[in-house]
Every structure is written in structure tokens, then in C-alpha cells.
SENU-868438 format. One record per atom (N, C-alpha, C, CB): residue number from 1; chain; residue in one letter; x, y, z; atom name. Coordinates in pm, 1 decimal, decimal comma. Glycine has a CB too. Example, Ala and Ser with C-alpha at 12.3 -4.5 7.8 and 13.67 -1.06 7.14 Angstrom:
BEGIN
    i  ch  aa      east     north        up  at
    1   A   A    1319,0    -569,0     780,0   N
    1   A   A    1230,0    -450,0     780,0  CA
    1   A   A    1320,0    -330,0     780,0   C
    1   A   A    1130,8    -447,3     904,6  CB
    2   A   S    1285,0    -225,0     708,0   N
    2   A   S    1367,0    -106,0     714,0  CA
    2   A   S    1290,0       3,0     787,0   C
    2   A   S    1408,4     -59,8     572,5  CB
end
This chain:
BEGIN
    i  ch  aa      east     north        up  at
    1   A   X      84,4    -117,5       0,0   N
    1   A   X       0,0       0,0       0,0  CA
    1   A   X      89,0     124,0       0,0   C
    1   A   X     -96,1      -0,3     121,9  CB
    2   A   X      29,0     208,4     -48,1   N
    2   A   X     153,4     320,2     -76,4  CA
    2   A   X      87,0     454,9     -26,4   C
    2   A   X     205,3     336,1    -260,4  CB
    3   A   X     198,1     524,3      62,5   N
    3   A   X     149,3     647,8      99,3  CA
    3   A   X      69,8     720,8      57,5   C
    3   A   X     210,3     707,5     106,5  CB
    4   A   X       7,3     822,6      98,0   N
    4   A   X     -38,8     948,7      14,6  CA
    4   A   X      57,4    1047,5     -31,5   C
    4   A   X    -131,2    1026,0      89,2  CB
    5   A   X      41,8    1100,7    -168,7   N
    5   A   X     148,5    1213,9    -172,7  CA
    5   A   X     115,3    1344,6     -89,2   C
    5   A   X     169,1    1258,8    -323,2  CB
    6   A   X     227,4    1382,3     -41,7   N
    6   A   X     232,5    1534,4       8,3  CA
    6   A   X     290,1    1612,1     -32,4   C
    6   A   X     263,0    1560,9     107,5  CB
    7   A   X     215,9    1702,6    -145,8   N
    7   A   X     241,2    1866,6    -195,0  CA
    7   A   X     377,1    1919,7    -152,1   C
    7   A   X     125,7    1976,5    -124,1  CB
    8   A   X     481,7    1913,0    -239,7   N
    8   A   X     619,9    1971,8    -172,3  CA
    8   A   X     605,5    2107,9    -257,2   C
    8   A   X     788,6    1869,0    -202,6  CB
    9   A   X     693,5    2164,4    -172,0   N
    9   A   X     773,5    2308,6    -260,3  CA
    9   A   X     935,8    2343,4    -226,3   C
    9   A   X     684,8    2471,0    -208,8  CB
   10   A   X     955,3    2415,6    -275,1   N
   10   A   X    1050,5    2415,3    -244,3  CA
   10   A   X    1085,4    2514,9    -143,8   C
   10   A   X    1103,7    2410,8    -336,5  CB
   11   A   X    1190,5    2456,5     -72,6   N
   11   A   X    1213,9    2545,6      83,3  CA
   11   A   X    1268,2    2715,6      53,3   C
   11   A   X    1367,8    2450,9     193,1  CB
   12   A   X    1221,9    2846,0     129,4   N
   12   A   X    1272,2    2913,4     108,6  CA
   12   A   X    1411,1    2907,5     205,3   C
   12   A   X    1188,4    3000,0     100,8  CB
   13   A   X    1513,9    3019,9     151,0   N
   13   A   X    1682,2    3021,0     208,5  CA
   13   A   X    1657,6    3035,2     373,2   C
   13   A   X    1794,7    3183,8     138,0  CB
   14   A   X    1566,0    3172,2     363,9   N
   14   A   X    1550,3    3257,0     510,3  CA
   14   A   X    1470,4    3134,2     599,9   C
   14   A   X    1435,6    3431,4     494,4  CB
   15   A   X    1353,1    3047,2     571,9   N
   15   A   X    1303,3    2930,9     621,4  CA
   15   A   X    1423,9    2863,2     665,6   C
   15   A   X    1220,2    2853,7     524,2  CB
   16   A   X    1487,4    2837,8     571,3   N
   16   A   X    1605,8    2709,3     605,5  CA
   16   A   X    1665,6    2790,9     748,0   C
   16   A   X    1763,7    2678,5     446,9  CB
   17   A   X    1736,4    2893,2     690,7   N
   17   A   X    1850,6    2961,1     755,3  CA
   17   A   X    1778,4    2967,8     914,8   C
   17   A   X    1893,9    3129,5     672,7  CB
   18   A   X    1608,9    2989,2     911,9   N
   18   A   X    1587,4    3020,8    1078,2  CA
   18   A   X    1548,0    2895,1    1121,9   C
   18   A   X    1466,6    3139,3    1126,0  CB
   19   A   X    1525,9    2820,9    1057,0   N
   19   A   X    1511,0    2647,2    1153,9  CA
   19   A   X    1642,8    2624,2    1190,5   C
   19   A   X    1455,4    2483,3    1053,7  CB
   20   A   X    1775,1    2602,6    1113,9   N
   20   A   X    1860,1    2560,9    1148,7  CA
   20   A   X    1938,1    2675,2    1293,7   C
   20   A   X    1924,8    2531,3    1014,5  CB
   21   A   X    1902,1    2807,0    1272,8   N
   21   A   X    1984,5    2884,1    1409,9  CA
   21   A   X    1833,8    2850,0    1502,2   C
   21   A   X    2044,0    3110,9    1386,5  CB
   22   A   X    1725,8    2812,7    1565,0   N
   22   A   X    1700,5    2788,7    1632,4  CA
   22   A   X    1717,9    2635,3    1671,3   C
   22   A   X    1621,9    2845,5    1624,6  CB
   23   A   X    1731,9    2536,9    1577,1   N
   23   A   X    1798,3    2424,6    1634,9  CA
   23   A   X    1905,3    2465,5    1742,0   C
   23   A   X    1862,1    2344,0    1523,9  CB
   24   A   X    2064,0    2551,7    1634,9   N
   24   A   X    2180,6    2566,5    1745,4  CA
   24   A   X    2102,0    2627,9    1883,6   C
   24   A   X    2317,0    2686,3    1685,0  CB
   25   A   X    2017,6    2681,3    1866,3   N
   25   A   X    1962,9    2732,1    1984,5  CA
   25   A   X    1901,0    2661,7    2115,1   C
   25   A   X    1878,2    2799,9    1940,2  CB
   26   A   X    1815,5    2628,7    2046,3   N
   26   A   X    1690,5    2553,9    2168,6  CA
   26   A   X    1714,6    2379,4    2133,0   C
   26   A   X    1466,5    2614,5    2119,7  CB
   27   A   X    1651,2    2325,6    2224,9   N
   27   A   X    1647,8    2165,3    2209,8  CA
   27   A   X    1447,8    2161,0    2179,6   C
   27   A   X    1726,2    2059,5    2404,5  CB
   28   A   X    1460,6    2043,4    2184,2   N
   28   A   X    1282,8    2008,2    2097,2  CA
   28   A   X    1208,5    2083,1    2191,2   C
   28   A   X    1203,2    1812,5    2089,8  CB
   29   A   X    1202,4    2068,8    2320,4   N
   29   A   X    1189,1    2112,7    2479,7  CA
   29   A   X    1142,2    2299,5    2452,5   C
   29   A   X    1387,1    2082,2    2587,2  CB
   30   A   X    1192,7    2372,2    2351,1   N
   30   A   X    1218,2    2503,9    2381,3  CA
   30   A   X    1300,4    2534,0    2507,9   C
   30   A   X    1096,4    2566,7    2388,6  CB
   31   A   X    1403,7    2457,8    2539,4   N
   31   A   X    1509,0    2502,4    2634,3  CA
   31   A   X    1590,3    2513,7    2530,8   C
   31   A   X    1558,0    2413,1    2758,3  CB
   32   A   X    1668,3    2640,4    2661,8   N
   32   A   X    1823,6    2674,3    2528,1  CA
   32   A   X    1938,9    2580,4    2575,4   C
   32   A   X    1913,2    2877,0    2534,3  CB
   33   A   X    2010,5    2554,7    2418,1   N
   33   A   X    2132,2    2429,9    2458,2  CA
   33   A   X    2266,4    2526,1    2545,6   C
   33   A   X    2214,9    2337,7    2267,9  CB
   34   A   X    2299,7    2490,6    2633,7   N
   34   A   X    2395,5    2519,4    2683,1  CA
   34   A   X    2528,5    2494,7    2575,2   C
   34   A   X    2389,1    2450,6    2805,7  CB
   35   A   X    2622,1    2563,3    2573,2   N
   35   A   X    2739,9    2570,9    2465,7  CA
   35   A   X    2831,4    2527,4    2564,4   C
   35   A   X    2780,2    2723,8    2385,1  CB
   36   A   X    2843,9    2553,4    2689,2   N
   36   A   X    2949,3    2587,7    2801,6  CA
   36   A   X    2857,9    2609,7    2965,0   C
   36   A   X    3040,3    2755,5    2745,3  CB
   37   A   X    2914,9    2529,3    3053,1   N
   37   A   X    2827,8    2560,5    3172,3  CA
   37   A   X    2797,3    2687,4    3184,3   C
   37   A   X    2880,7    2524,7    3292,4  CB
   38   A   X    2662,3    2711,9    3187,4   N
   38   A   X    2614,2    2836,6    3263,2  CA
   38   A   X    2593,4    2966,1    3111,8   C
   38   A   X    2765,3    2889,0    3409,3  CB
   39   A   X    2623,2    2897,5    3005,9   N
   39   A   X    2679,6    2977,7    2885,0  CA
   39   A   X    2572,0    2911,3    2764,7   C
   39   A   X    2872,9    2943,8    2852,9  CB
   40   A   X    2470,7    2988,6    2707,9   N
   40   A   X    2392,6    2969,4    2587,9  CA
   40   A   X    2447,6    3039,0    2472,7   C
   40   A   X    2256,9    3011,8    2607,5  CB
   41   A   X    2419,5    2968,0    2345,0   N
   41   A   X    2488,4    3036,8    2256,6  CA
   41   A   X    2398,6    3160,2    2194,1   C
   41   A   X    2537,6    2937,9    2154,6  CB
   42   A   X    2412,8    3284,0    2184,0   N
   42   A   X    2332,6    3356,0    2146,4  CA
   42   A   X    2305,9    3398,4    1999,3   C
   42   A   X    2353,9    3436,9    2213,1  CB
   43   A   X    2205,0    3442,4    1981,1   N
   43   A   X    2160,0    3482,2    1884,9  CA
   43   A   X    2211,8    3476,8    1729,8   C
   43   A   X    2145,4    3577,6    1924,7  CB
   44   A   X    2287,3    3610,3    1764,3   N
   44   A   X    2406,7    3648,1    1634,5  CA
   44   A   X    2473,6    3572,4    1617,7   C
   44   A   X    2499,4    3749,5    1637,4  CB
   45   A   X    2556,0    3460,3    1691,6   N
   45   A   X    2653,1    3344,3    1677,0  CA
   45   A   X    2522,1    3264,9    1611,1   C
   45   A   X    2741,3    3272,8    1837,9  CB
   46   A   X    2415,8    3230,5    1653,8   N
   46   A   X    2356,3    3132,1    1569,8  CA
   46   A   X    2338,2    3139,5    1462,0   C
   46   A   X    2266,8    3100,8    1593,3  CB
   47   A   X    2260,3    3247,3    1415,6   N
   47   A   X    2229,8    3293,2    1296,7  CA
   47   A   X    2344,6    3327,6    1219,1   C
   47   A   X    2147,3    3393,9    1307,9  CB
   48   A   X    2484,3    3378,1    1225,0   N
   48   A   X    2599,4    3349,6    1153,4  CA
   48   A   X    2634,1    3161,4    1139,5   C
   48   A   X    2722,2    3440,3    1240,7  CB
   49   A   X    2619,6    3106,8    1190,4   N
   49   A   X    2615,4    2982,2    1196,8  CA
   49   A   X    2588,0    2936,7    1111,3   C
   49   A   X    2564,0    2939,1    1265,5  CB
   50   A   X    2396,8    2981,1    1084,7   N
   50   A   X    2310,4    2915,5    1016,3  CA
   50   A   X    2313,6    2914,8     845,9   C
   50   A   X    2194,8    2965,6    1068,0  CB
   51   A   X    2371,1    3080,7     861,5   N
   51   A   X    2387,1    3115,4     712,4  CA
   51   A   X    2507,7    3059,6     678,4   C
   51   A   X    2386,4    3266,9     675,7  CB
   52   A   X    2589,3    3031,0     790,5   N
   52   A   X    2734,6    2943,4     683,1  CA
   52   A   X    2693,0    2847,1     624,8   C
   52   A   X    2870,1    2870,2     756,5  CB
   53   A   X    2624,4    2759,0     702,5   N
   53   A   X    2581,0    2563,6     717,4  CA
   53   A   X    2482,6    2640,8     551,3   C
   53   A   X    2427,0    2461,4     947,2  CB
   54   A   X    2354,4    2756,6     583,3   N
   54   A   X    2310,1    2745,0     429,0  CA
   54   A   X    2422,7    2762,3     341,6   C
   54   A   X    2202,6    2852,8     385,4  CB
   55   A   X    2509,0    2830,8     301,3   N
   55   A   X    2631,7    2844,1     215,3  CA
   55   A   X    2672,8    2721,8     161,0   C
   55   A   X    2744,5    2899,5     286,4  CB
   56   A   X    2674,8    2634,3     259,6   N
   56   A   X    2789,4    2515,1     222,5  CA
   56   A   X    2688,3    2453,3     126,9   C
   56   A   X    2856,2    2395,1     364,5  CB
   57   A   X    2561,5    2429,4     234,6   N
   57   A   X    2428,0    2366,4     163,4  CA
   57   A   X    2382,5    2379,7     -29,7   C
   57   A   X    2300,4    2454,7     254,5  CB
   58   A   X    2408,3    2520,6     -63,6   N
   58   A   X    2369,1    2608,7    -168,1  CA
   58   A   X    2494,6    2559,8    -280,2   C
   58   A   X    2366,3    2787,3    -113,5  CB
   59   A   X    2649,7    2577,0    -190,1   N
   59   A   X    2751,1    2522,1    -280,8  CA
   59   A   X    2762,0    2385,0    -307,2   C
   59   A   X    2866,8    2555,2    -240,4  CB
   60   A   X    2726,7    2274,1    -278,9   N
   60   A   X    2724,8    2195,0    -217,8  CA
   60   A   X    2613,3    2091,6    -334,3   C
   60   A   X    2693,6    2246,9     -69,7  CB
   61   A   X    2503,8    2177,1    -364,4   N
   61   A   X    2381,9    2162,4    -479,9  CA
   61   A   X    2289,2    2086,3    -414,8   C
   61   A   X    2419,6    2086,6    -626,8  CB
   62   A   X    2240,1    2102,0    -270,7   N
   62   A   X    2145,9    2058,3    -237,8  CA
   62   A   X    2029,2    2134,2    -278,3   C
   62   A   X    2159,7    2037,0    -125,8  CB
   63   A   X    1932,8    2053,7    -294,5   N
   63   A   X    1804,7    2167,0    -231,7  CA
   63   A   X    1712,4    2099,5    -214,0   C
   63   A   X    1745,4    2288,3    -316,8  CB
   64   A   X    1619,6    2141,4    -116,1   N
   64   A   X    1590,3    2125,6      13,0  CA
   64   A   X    1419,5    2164,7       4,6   C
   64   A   X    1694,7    2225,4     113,3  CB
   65   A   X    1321,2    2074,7      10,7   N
   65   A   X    1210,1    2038,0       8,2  CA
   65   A   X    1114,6    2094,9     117,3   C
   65   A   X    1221,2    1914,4       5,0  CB
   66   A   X     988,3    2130,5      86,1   N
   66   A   X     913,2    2150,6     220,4  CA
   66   A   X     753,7    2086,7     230,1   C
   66   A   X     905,7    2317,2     244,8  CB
   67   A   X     708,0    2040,9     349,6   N
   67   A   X     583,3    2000,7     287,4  CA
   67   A   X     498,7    2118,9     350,2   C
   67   A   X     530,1    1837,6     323,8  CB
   68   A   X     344,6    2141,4     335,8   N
   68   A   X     293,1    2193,1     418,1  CA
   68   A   X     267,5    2171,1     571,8   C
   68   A   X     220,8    2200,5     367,3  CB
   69   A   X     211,9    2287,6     636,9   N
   69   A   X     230,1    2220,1     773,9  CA
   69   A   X     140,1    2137,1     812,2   C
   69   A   X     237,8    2302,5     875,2  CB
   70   A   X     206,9    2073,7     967,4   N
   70   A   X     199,7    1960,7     981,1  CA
   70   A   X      35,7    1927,5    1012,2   C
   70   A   X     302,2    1926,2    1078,8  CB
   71   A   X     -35,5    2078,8    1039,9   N
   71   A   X    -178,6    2049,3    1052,7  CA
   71   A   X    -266,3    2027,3     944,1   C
   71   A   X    -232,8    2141,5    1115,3  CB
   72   A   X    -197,9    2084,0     843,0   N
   72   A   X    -282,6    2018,8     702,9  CA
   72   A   X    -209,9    1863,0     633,7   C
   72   A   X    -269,0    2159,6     556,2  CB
   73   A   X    -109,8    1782,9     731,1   N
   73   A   X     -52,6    1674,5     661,1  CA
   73   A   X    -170,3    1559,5     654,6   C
   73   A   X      86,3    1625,0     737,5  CB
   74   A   X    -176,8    1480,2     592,3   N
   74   A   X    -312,2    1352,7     617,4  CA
   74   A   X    -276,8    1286,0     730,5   C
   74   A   X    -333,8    1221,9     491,5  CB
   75   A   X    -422,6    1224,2     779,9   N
   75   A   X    -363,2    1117,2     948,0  CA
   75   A   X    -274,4     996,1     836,2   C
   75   A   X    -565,8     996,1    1090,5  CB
   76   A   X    -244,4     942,5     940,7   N
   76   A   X    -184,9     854,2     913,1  CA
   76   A   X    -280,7     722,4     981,6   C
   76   A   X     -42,7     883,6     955,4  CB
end
């Protein structure tokens, strides 16, 4: 039996770029990851981060899929 399809598009840069600096950021939890006891990594370090990791991503010739969200996905 075979899945249902789900409607992709393609991911925008700025999408990519802010999932990946709130990953470095927070854990699934919305707690922030500690870098160093007592020490979170902030903001501007993430988001420079994020746009490198997109860089490499972009040189690299990925690209990077999105479905809609997860409240319009079918049950399963």
C-alpha cells in the first residue's frame, strides 16, 4: 500500500537559515542548549552559523524540500 502524496515546494533560504539557528539554539523542549556551563549560545553566533551551514548547503547543490504544515498533513 503506498502512501499518500504530500504537496512539496521548495524550501525558502531565510526558512532554512531560521530552523537551522534555532535548532543551534533551543532543544525540541524550547530550552536553550547550553554551549558551556552556565553559557547559551546567542543569537548572532547562531544565525551566523546558520547562514554558513546554508552556504555550504547552496555550494554543495542541495536543495531542500518543504511540505505543508503539519496540521494540514493527512492522518496517518
Amino acid at each position: 500500500m503506498s502512501e499518500p502524496r504530500v504537496p512539496l515546494r521548495l524550501a525558502d533560504p531565510a526558512e532554512i537559515a531560521g530552523q537551522i539557528s534555532l535548532a543551534l539554539r533551543y532543544d525540541e523542549r524550547g530550552r536553550s542548549r547550553p554551549v558551556a556551563p552556565g553559557k547559551v549560545l546567542g543569537e548572532f553566533v547562531a544565525d551566523q552559523t546558520a547562514e554558513a551551514v546554508l552556504r555550504m548547503l547552496e555550494r554543495g547543490g542541495y536543495v531542500i524540500m518543504k511540505t505543508p504544515a503539519p496540521a494540514t498533513l493527512p492522518a496517518q
